[in-house]
C-alpha positions as CSV (number, residue, x, y, z in Angstrom):
1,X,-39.5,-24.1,-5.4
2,X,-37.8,-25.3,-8.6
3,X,-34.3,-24.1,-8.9
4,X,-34.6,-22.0,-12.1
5,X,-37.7,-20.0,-10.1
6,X,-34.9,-19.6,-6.9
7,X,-32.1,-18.5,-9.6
8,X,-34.6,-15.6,-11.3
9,X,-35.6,-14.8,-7.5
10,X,-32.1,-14.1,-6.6
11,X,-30.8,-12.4,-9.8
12,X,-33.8,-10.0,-8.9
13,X,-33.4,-9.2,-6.0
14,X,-29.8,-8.3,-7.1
15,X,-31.1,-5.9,-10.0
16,X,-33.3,-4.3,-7.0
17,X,-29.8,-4.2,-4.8
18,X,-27.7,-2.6,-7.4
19,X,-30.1,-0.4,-8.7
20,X,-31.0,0.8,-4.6
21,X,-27.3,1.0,-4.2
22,X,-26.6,3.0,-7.0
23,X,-29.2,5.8,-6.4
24,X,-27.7,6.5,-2.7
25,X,-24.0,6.1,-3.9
26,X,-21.5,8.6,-3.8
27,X,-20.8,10.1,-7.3
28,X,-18.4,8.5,-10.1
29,X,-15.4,8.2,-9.4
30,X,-12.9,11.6,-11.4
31,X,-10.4,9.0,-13.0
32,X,-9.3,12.1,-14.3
33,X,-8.8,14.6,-12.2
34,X,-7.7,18.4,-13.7
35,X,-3.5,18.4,-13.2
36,X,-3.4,21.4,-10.8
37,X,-6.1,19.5,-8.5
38,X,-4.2,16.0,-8.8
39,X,-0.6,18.1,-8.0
40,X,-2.3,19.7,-5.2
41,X,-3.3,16.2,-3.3
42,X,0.4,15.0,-4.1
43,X,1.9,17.9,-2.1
44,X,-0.5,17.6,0.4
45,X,0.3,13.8,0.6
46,X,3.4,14.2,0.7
47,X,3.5,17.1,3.6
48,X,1.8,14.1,5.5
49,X,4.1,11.7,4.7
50,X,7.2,13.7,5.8
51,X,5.6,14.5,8.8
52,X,5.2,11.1,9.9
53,X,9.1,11.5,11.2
54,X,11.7,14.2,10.8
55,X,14.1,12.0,9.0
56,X,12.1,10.9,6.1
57,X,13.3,11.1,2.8
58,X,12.7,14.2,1.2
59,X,12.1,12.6,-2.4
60,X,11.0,9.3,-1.0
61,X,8.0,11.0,0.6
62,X,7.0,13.1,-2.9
63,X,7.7,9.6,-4.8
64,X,5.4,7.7,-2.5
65,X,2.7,10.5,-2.6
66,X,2.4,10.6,-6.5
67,X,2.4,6.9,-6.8
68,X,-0.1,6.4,-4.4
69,X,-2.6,9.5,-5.9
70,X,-2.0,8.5,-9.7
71,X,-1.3,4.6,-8.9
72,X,-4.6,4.4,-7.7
73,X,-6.2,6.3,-10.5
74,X,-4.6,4.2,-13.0
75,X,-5.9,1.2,-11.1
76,X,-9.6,2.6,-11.3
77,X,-9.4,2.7,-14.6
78,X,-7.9,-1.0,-15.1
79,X,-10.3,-2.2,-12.9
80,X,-13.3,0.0,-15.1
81,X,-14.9,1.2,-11.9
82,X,-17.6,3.5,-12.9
83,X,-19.5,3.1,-9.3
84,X,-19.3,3.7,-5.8
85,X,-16.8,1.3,-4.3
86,X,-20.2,-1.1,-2.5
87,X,-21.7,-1.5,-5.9
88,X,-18.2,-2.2,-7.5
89,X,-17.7,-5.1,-5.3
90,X,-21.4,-6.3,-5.8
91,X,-20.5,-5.8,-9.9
92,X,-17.3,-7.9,-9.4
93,X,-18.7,-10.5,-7.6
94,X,-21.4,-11.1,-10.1
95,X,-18.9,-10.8,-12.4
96,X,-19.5,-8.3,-14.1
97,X,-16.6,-6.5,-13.6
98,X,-12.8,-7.8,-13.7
99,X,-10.9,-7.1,-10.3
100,X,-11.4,-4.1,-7.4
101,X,-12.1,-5.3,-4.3
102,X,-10.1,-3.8,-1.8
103,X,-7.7,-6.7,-1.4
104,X,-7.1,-6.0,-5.3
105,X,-6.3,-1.9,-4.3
106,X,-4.5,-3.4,-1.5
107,X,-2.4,-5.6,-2.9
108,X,-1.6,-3.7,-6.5
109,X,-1.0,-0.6,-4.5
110,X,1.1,-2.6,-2.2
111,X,3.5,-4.4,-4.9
112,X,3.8,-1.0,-7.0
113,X,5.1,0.9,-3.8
114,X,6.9,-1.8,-2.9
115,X,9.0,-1.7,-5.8
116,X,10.4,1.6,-5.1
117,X,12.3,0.6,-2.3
118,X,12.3,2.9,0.2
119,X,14.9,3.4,2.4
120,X,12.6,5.8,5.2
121,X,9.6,4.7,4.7
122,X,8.1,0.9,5.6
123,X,4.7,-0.2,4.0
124,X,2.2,-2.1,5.8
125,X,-0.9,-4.5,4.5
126,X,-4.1,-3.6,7.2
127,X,-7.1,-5.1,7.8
128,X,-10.2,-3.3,9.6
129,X,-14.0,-5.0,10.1
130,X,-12.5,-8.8,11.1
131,X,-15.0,-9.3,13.7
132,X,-17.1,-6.9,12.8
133,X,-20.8,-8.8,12.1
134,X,-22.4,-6.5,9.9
135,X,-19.4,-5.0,8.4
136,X,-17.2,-6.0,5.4
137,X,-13.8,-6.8,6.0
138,X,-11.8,-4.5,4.7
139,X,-8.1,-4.4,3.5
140,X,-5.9,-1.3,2.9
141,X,-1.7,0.4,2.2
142,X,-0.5,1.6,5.6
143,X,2.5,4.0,4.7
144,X,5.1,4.8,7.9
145,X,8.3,6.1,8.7
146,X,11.1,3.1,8.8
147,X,10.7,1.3,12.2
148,X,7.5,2.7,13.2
149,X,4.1,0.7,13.2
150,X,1.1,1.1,11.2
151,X,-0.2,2.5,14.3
152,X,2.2,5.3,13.8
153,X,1.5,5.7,9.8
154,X,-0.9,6.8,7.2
155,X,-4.0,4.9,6.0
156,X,-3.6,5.1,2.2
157,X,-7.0,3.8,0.4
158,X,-7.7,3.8,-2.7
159,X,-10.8,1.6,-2.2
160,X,-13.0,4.1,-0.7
161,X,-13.5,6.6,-2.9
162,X,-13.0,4.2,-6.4
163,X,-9.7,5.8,-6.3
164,X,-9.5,8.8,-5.5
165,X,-7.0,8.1,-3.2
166,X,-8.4,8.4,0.6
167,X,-5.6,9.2,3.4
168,X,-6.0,9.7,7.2
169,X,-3.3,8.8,10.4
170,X,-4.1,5.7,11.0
171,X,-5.3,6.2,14.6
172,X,-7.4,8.9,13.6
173,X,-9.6,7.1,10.5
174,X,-13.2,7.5,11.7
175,X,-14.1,4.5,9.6
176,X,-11.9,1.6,10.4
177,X,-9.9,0.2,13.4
178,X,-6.9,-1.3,11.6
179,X,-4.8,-4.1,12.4
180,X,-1.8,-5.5,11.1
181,X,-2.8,-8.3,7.8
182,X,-0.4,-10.8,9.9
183,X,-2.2,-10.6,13.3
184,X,-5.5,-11.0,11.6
185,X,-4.2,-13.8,9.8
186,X,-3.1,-15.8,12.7
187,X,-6.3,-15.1,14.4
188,X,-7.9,-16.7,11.9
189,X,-5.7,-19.5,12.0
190,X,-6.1,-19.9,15.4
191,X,-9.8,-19.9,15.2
192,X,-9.5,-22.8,12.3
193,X,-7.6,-24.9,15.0
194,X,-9.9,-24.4,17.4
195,X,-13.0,-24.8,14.8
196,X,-11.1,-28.3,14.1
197,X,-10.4,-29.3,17.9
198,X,-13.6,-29.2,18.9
199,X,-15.2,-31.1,15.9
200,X,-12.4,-33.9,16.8
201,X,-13.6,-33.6,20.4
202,X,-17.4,-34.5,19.4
């Protein structure tokens, strides 16, 4: 088959994909939720946050809460997500659109937090679906009390729902079995070695 007749093949069968995709999708992301709605999910946000430990920071737990609800809006919005999250990544890796895959959510969400500096509160990078064959891995803000591990704190994603901001204990997400970015890391690593080790050995 000539490689033009390969290259048409392919970008149809990526039409078919998006457009399959799109008709069982969630709806459109609300980029712009009605106030009273988006200051209801901040308190609610930030009851969760404070009860991750009884000496979190009153005001650090409200700050993190309407960062992480209108953050994550604002990030929809610069990434022009108008899609369920699946198709957004398909869009983005065609190129289509800018940025928003969840390492993007991840990372932005990550750095804005971050630059609050929070005293109570530690952030964590997590990463579900490593080894998972017919899953994507996925990346996502883990928010604790200071000390505690991500095991302990609250799955913040704003990847999920093209963000609208997505929260859940960690332990009890029905979606993803998270791990910390920097154990998943050196397992890959490790595998690399390994990978290398035996192609030396042959």
């Amino acid at each position: 088959m000539f490689p033009e007749f390969r290259a048409i093949k392919l970008l149809c069968a990526l039409t078919s994909l998006l457009i399959l995709l799109n008709g069982c999708a969630s709806q459109s992301p609300r980029l712009e939720p009605h106030p009273a709605v988006a200051e209801q999910r901040i308190g609610e946000l930030n009851r969760a946050i404070l009860a991750l430990g009884g000496y979190i920071d009153a005001s650090e737990a409200r700050r993190a809460a309407r960062i992480a609800i209108e953050y994550s809006l604002q990030l929809a919005r610069e990434y022009e997500v108008t899609d369920s999250a699946i198709v957004h990544n398909i869009k983005v890796n065609l190129g289509l659109k800018p940025r928003g895959l969840c390492v993007d959510w991840t990372r932005d969400l990550l750095t804005r937090l971050k630059q609050e500096k929070f005293h109570s509160l530690d952030l964590h990078w997590a990463v579900a679906n490593y080894e998972r064959a017919f899953r994507l891995e996925h990346s996502t803000v883990v928010v604790s009390a200071r000390g505690e591990s991500l095991e302990q704190g609250l799955v913040l994603d704003p990847w999920r729902y093209s963000g609208e901001l997505y929260w859940s204990p960690t332990l009890l997400d029905k979606d993803y079995s998270w791990k910390p970015q920097g154990e998943i890391l050196a397992l890959k690593k490790q595998r690399e070695v390994d990978a290398s080790n035996r192609s030396f050995a042959r």
